[in-house]
C-alpha positions in Angstrom: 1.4 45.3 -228.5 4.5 44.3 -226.9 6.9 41.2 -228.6 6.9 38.5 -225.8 10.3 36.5 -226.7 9.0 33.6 -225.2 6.0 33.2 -228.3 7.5 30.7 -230.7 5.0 31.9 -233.6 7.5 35.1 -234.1 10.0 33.6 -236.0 12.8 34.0 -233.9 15.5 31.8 -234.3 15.7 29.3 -231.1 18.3 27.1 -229.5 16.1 23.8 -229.3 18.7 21.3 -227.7 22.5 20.1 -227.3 24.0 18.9 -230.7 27.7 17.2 -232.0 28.4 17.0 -235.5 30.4 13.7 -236.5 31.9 14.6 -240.3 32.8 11.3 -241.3 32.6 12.9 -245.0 29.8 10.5 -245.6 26.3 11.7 -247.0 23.2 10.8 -245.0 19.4 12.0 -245.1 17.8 14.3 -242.7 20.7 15.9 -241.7 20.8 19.8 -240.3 20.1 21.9 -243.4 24.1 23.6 -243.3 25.4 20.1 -242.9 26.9 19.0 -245.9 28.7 15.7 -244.6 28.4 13.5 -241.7 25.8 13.0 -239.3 24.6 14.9 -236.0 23.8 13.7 -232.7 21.3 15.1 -230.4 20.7 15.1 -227.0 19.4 16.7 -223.5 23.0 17.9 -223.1 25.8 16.9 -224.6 26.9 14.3 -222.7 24.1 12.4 -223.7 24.8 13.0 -227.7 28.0 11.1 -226.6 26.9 8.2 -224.9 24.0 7.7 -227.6 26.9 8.3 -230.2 29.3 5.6 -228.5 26.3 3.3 -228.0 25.3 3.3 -232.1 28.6 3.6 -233.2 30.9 1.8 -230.7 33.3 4.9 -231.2 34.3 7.7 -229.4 33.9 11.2 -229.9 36.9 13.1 -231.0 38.1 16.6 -230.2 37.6 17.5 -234.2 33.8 16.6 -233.3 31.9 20.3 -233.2 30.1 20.4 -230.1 27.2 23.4 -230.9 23.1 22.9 -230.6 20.4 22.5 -233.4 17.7 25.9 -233.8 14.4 26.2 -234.4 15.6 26.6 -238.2 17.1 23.6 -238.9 20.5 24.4 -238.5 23.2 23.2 -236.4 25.4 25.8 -235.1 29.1 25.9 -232.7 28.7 27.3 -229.5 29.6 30.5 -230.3 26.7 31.5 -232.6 24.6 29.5 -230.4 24.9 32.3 -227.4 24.2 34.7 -230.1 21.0 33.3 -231.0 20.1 32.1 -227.4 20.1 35.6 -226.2 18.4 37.7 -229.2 15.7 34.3 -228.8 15.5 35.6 -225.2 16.9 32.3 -223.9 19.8 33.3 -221.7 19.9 36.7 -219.5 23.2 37.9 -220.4 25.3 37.9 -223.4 28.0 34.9 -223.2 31.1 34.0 -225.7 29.7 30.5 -226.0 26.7 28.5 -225.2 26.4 25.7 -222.7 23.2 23.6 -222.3 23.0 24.5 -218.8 22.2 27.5 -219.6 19.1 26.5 -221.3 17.7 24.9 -218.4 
C-alpha cells in the first residue's frame, strides 16, 4: 500500500496555520505545549495574528516577537523548522530555508 501524505491519520507532523509568539514572561493556560512563557496568536496568516494581537492588546508587535506556525502536535515552531516539517508533511513541493504561509495555500 502506498503512504498518501495528504492522510492526516499517519501521524505526520503538520503545519496547521500562521502563529506569533508574544513572551511577555507571563504564565497562561492552553498555551503550545514548548511554550513556557507568554501567549501565542494565531491566524490565517500572519498578518492577521497581528491585527487580532493589536486589537486585544492595544500593542504592537515587536521584532523580538517569533513569527513561526502551530503543528498538528501542539507545538509552535520558527519558520525555519516549520519548512522542515511542511515538506516531510508533504505540504510544500520543494525544500525552503523558511516557511511562509503562502506557501500553504
Amino acid at each position: 500500500m502506498i503512504e498518501n501524505k495528504n492522510d492526516m491519520s499517519n501521524n505526520i507532523e503538520r503545519i496547521l496555520c500562521s502563529a506569533i509568539h508574544y513572551n511577555d514572561e507571563l504564565y497562561y493556560g492552553g498555551r503550545p505545549e514548548n511554550i513556557k512563557s507568554g501567549y501565542v496568536v494565531c491566524g490565517l496568516r500572519h498578518s492577521n495574528c497581528i491585527i487580532l494581537h493589536s486589537i486585544l492588546t492595544r500593542k504592537t508587535t515587536k521584532s523580538d516577537d517569533i513569527q513561526g506556525f502551530l503543528t498538528s502536535n501542539n507545538r509552535f515552531v520558527d519558520r525555519r523548522e516549520a519548512a522542515d516539517i511542511a515538506y516531510k508533511a508533504g505540504q510544500i513541493k520543494d525544500i525552503a530555508d523558511c516557511l511562509i504561509s503562502e506557501d500553504l495555500y
